[in-house]
Backbone as JSON Lines, residues from 0, in Angstrom:
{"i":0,"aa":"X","n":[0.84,-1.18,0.0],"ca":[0.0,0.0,0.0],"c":[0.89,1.24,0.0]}
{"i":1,"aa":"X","n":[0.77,2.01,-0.85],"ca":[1.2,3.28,-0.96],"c":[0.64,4.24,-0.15]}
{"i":2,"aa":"X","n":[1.91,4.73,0.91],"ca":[1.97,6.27,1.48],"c":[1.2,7.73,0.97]}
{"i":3,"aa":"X","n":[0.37,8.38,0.9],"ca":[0.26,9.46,0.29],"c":[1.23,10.3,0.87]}
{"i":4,"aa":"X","n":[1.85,11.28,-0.21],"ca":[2.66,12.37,0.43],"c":[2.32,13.92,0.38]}
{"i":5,"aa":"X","n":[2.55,14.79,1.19],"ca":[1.51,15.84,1.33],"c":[2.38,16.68,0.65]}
{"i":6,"aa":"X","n":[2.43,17.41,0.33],"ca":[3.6,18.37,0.09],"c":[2.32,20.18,-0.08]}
{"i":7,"aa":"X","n":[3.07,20.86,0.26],"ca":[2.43,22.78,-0.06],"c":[3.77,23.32,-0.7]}
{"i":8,"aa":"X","n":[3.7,23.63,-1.39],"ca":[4.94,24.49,-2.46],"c":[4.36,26.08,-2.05]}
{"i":9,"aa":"X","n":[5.35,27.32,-2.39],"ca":[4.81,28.47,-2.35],"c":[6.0,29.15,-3.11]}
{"i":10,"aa":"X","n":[5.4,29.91,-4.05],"ca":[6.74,30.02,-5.48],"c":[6.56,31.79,-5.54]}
{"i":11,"aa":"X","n":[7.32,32.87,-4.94],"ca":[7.33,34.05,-5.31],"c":[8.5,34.39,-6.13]}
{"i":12,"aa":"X","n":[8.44,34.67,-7.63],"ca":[9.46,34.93,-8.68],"c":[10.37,33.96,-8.72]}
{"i":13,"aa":"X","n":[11.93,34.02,-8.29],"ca":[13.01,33.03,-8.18],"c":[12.97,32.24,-6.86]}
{"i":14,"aa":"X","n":[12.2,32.66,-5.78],"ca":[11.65,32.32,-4.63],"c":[11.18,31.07,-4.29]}
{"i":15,"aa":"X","n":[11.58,29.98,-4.02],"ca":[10.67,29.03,-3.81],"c":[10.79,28.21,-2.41]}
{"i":16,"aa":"X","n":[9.22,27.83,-1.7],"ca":[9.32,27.04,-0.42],"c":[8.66,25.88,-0.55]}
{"i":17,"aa":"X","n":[9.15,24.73,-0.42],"ca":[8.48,23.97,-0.59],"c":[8.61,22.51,1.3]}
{"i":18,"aa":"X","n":[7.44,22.25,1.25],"ca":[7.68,21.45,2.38],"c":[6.97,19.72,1.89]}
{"i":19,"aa":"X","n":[7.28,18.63,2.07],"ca":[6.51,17.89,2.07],"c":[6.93,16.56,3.03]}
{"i":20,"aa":"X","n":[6.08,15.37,3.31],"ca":[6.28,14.79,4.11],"c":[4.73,13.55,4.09]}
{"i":21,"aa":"X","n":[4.82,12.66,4.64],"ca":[3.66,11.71,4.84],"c":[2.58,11.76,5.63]}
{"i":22,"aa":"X","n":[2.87,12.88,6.83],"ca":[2.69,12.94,7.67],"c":[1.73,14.42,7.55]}
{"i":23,"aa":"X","n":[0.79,14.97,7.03],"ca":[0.02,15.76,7.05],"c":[-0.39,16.85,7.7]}
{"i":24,"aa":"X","n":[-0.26,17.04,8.92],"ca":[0.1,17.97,10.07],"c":[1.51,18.24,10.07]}
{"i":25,"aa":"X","n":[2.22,17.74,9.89],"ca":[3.57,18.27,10.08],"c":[3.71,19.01,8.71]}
{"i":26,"aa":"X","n":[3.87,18.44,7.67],"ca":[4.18,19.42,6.55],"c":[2.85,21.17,6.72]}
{"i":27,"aa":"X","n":[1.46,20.68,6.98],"ca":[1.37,22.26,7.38],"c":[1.75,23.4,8.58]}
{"i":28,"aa":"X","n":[2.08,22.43,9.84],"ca":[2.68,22.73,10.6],"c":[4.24,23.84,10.0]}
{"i":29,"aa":"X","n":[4.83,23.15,9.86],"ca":[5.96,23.07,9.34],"c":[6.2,24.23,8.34]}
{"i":30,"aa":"X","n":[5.39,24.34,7.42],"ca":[5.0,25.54,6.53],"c":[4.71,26.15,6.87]}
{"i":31,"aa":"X","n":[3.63,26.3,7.57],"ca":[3.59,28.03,8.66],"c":[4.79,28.64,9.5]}
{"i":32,"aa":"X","n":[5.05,27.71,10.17],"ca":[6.29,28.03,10.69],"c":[7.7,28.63,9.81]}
{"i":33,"aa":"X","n":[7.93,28.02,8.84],"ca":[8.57,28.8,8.27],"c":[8.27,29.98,7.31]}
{"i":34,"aa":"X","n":[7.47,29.98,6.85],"ca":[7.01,31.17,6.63],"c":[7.07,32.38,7.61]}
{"i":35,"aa":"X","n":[6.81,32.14,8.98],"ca":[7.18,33.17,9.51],"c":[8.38,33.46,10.15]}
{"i":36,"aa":"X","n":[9.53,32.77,9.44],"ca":[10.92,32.75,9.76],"c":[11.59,34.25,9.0]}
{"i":37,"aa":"X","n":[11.98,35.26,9.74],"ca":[12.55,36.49,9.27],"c":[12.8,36.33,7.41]}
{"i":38,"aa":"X","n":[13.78,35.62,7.59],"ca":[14.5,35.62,6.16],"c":[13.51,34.93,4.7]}
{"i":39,"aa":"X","n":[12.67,34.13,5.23],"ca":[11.82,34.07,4.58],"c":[10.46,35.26,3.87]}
{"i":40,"aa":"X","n":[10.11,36.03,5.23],"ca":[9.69,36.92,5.06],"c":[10.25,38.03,4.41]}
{"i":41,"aa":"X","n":[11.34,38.48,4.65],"ca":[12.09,39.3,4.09],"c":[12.23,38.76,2.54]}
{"i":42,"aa":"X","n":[12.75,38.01,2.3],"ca":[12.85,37.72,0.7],"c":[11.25,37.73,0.03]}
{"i":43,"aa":"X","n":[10.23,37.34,0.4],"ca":[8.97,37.48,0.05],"c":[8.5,38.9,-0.03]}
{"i":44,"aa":"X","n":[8.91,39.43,0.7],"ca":[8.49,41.08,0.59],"c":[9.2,42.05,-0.46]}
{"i":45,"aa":"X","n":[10.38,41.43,-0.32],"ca":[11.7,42.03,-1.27],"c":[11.07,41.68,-2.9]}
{"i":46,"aa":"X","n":[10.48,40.21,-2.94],"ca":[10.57,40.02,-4.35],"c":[8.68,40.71,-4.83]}
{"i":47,"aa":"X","n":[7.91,40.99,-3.76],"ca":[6.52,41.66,-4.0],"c":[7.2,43.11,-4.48]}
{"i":48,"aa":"X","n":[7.8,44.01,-3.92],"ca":[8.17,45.01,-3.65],"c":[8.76,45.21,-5.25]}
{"i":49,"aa":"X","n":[9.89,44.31,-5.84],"ca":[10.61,44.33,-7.0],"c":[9.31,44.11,-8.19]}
{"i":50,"aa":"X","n":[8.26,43.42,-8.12],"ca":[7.08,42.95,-8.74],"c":[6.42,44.33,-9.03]}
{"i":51,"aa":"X","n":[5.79,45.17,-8.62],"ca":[5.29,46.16,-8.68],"c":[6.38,47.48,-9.47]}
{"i":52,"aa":"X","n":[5.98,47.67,-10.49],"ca":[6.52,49.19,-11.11],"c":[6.36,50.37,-10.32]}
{"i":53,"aa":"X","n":[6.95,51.23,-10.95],"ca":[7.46,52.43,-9.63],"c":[6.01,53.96,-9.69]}
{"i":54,"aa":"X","n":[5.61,53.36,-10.8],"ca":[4.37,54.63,-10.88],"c":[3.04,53.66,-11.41]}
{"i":55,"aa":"X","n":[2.18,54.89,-10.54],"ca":[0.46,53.79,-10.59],"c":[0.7,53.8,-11.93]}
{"i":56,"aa":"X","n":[0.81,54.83,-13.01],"ca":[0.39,54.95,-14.19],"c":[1.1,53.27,-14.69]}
{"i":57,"aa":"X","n":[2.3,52.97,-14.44],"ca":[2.79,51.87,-15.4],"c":[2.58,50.65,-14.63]}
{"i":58,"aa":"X","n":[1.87,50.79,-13.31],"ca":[0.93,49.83,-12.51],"c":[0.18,49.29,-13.65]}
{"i":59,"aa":"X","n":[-0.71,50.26,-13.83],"ca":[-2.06,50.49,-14.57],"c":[-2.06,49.53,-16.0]}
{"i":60,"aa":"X","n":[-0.81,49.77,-16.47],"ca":[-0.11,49.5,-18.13],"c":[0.0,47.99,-17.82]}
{"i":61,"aa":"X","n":[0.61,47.96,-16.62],"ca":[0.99,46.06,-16.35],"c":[-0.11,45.55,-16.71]}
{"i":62,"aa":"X","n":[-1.05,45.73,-15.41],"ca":[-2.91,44.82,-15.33],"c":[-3.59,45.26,-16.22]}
{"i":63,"aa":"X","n":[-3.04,45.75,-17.69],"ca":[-3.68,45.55,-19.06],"c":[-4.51,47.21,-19.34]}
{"i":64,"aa":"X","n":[-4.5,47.73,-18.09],"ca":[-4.49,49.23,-18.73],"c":[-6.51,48.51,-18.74]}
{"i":65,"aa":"X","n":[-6.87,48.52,-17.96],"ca":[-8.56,48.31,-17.49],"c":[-9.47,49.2,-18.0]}
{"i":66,"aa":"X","n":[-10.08,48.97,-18.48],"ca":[-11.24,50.05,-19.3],"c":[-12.58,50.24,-18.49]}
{"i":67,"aa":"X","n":[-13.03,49.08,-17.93],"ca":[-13.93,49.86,-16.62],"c":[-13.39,49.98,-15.4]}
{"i":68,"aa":"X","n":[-15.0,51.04,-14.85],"ca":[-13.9,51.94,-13.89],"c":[-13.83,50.76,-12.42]}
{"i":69,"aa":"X","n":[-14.97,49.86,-12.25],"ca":[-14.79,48.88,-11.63],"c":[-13.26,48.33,-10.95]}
{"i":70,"aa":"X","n":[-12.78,47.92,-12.35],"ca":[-11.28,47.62,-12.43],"c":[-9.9,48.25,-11.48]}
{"i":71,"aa":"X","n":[-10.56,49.84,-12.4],"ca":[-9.98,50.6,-12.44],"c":[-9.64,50.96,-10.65]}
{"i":72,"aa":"X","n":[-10.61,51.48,-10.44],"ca":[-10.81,51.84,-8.98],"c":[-10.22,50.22,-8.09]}
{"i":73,"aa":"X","n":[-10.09,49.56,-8.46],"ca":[-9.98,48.08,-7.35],"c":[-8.05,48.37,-7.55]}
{"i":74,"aa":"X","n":[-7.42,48.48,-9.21],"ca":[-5.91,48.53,-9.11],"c":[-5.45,49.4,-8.75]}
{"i":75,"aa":"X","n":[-6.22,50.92,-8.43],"ca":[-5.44,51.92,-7.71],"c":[-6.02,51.72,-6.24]}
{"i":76,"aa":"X","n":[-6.76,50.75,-5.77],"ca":[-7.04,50.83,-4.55],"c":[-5.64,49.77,-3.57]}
{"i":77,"aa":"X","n":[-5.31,48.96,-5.13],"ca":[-4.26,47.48,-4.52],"c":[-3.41,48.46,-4.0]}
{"i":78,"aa":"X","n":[-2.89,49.39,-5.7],"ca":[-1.61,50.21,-5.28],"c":[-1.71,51.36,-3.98]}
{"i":79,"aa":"X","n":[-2.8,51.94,-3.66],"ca":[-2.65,52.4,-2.22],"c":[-2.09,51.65,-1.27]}
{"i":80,"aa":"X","n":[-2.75,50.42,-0.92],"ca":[-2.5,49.36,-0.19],"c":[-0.82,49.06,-0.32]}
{"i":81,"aa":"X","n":[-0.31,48.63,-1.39],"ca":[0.9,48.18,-1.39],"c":[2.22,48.72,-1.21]}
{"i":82,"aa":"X","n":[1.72,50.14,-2.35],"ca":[2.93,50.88,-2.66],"c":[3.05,52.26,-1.3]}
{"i":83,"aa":"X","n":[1.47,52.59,-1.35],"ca":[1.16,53.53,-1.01],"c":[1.27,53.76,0.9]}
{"i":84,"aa":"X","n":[1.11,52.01,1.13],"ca":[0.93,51.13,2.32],"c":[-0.24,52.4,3.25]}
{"i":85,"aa":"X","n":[-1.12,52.54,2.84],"ca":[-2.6,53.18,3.35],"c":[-3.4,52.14,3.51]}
{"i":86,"aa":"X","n":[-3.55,52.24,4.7],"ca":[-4.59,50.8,5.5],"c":[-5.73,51.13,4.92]}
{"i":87,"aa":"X","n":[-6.08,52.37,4.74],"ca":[-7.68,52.54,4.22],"c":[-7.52,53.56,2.93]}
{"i":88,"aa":"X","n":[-8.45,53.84,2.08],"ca":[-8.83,55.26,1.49],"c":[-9.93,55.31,1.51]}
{"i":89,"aa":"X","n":[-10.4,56.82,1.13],"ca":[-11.48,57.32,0.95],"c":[-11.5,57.8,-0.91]}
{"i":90,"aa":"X","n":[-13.0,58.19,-0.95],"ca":[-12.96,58.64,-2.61],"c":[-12.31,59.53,-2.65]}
{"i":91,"aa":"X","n":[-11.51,61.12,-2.21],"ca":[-10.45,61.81,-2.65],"c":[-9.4,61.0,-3.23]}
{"i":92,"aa":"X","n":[-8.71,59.85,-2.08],"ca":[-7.68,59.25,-2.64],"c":[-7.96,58.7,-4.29]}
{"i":93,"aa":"X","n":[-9.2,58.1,-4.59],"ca":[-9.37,57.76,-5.54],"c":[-9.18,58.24,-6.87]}
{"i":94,"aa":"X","n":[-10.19,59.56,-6.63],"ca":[-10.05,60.9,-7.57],"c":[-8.79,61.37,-7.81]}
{"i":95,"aa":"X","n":[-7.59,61.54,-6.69],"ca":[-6.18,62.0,-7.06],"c":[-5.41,60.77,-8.07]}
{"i":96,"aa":"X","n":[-5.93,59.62,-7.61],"ca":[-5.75,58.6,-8.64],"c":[-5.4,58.24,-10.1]}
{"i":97,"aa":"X","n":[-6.97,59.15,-10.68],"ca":[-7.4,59.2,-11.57],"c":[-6.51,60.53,-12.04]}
{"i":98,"aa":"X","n":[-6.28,61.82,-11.4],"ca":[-5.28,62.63,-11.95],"c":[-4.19,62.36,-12.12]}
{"i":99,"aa":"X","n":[-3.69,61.71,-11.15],"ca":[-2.27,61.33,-11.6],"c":[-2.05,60.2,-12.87]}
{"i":100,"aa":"X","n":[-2.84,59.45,-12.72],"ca":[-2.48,58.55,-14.63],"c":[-3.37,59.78,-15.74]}
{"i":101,"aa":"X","n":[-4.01,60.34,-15.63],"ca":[-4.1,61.46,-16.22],"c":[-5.63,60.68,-16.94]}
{"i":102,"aa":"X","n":[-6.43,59.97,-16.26],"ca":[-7.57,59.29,-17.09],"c":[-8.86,59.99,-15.99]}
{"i":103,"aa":"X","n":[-9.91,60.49,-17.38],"ca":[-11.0,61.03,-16.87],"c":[-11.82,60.3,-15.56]}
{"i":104,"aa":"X","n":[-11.86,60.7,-14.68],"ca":[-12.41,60.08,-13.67],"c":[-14.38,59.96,-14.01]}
{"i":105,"aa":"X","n":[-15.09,58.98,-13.01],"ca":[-16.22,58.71,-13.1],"c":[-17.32,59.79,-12.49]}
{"i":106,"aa":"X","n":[-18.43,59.77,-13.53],"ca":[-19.07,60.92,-12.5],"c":[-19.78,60.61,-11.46]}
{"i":107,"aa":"X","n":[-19.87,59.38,-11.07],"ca":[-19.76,59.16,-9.37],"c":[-19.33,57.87,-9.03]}
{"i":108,"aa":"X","n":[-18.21,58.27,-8.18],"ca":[-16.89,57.17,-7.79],"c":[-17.28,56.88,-6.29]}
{"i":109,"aa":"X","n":[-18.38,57.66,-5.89],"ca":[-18.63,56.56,-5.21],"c":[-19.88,55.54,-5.24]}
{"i":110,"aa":"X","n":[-19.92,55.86,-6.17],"ca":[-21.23,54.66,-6.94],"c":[-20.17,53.04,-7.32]}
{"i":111,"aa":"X","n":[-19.33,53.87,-7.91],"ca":[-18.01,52.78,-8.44],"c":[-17.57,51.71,-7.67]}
{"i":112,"aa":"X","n":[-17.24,52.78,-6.16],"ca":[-16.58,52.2,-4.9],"c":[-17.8,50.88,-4.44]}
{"i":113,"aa":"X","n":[-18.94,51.75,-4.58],"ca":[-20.22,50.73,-4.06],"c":[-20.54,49.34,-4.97]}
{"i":114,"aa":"X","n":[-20.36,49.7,-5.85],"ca":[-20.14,48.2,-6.89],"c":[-19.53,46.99,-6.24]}
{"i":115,"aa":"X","n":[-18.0,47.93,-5.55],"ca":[-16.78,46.8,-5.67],"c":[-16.89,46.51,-4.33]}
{"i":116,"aa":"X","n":[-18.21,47.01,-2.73],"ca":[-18.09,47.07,-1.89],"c":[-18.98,45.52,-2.12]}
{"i":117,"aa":"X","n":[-20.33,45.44,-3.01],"ca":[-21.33,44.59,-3.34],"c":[-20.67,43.18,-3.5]}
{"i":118,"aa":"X","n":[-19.07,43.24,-4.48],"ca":[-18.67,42.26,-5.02],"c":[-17.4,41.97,-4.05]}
{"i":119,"aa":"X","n":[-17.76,42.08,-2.9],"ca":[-16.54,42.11,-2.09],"c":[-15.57,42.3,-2.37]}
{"i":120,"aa":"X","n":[-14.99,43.15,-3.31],"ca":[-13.89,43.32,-3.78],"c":[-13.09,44.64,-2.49]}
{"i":121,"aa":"X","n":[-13.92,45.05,-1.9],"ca":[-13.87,46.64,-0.84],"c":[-14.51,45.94,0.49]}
{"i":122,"aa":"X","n":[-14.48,46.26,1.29],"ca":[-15.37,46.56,2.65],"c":[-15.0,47.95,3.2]}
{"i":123,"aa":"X","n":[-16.01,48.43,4.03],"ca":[-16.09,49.5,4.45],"c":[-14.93,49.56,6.07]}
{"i":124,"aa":"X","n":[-13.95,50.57,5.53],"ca":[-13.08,50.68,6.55],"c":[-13.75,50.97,8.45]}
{"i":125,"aa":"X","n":[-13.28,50.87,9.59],"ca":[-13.93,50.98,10.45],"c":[-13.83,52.5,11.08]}
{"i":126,"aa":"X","n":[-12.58,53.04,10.64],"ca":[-12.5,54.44,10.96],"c":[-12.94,54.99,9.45]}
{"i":127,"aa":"X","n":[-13.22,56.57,9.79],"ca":[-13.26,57.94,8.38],"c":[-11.59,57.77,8.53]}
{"i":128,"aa":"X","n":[-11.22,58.43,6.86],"ca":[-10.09,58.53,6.67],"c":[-9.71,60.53,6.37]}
{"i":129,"aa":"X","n":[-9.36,60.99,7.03],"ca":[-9.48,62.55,6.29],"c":[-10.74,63.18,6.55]}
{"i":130,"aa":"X","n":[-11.88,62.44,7.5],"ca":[-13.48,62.83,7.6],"c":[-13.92,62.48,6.81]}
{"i":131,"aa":"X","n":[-13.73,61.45,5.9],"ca":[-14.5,61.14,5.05],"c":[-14.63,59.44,4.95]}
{"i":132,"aa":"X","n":[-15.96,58.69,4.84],"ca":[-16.24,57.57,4.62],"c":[-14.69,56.74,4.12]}
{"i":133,"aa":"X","n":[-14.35,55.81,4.81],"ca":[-13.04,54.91,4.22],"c":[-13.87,53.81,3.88]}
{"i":134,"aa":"X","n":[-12.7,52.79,2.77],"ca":[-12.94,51.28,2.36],"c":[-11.52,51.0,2.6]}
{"i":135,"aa":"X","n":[-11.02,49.37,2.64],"ca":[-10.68,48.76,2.47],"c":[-10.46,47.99,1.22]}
{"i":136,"aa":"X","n":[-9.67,47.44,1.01],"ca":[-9.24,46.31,-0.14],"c":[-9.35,44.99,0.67]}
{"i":137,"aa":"X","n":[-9.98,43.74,0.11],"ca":[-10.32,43.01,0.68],"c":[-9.32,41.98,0.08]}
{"i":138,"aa":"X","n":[-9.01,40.65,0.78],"ca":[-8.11,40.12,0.59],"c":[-8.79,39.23,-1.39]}
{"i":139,"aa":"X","n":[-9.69,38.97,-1.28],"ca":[-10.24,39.07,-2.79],"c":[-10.5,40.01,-3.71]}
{"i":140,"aa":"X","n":[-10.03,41.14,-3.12],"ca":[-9.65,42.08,-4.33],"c":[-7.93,42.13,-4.4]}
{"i":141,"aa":"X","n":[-7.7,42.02,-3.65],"ca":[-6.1,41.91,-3.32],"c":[-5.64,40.58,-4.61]}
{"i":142,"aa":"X","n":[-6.82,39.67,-4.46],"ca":[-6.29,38.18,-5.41],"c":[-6.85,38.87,-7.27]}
{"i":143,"aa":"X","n":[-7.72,39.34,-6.99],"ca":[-8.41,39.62,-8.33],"c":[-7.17,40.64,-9.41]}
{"i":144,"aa":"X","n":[-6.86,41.82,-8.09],"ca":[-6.02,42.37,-9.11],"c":[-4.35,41.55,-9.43]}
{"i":145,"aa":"X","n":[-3.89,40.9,-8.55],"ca":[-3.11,39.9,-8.96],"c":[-2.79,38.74,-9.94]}
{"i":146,"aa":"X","n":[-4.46,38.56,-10.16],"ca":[-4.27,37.81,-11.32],"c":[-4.39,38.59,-12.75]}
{"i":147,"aa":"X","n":[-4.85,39.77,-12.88],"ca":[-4.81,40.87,-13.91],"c":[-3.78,40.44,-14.67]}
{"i":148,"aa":"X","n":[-3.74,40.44,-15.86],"ca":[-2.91,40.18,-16.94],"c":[-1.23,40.39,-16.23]}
C-alpha cells in the first residue's frame, strides 16, 4: 500500500518554499512556521516590492491598462495598499488617482466604490479617513487584481 505524500509548495518569482512529508500535520505545521521565519519573510516582501513598477500609471499599463472603472478603482485601490501602504482610502484618494495617470475620472466614484463594496472586492473601513467615509481592499480584491494580466 502506498503512502500518500503531502507536500504545499509556495513560489514568489526566483523564490521558492516547498515542504513535504507523509505525515500531514507536520508538513502544514511546518510551513507556517517557516514562513514566519525572518529571512523568509524578508525575501517574500523584497521580491513583492521588486514585482510592482514604480508609478500607478505603469501599474495600470501592467494589469492591461482596465477600461472599466470597476477595475480601475480596485488597481489603484491594490496600489494604495501596497505601494502607497494606506490601510484605508477614501474617494479623494481615488479621484487623485485618476489625476495622476491622467484618465478622466467617473461621475460618481462613489457609486463605483459601491459596486466593488457589493462584489466584495472593498469593505467599508472601520475608521473615516481625512473625515470622510473609508474602504478597504479586501483580501479578494487583493487576489483579483493579482491575477490581472
Amino acid at each position: 500500500m502506498n503512502t500518500p505524500i503531502y507536500k504545499i509548495k509556495l513560489r514568489k518569482g526566483d523564490f521558492e518554499l516547498e515542504v513535504q512529508s507523509n505525515e500531514k500535520d507536520w508538513v502544514e505545521s511546518k510551513f507556517e512556521e517557516l514562513k514566519k521565519q525572518e529571512i523568509v519573510v524578508a525575501k517574500i516582501e523584497a521580491l513583492e516590492k521588486r514585482s510592482i513598477p514604480e508609478t500607478l500609471g505603469e501599474f495600470l499599463d501592467k494589469k492591461g491598462n482596465p477600461q472599466k472603472h470597476t477595475d480601475r478603482v480596485t488597481v489603484f485601490a491594490y496600489w494604495l495598499f501596497k505601494v502607497g501602504k494606506s490601510e484605508s482610502f477614501n474617494v479623494r484618494d481615488i479621484i487623485d488617482c485618476y489625476s495622476k495617470t491622467r484618465i478622466p475620472k467617473p461621475s460618481n466614484t462613489n457609486q463605483i466604490i459601491n459596486q466593488n463594496v457589493a462584489t466584495h472586492i472593498f469593505a467599508e473601513a472601520t475608521e473615516k479617513k481625512d473625515g470622510y467615509k473609508a474602504w478597504v481592499i479586501t483580501r479578494t480584491g487583493e487576489q483579483y487584481v493579482e491575477q490581472m494580466r
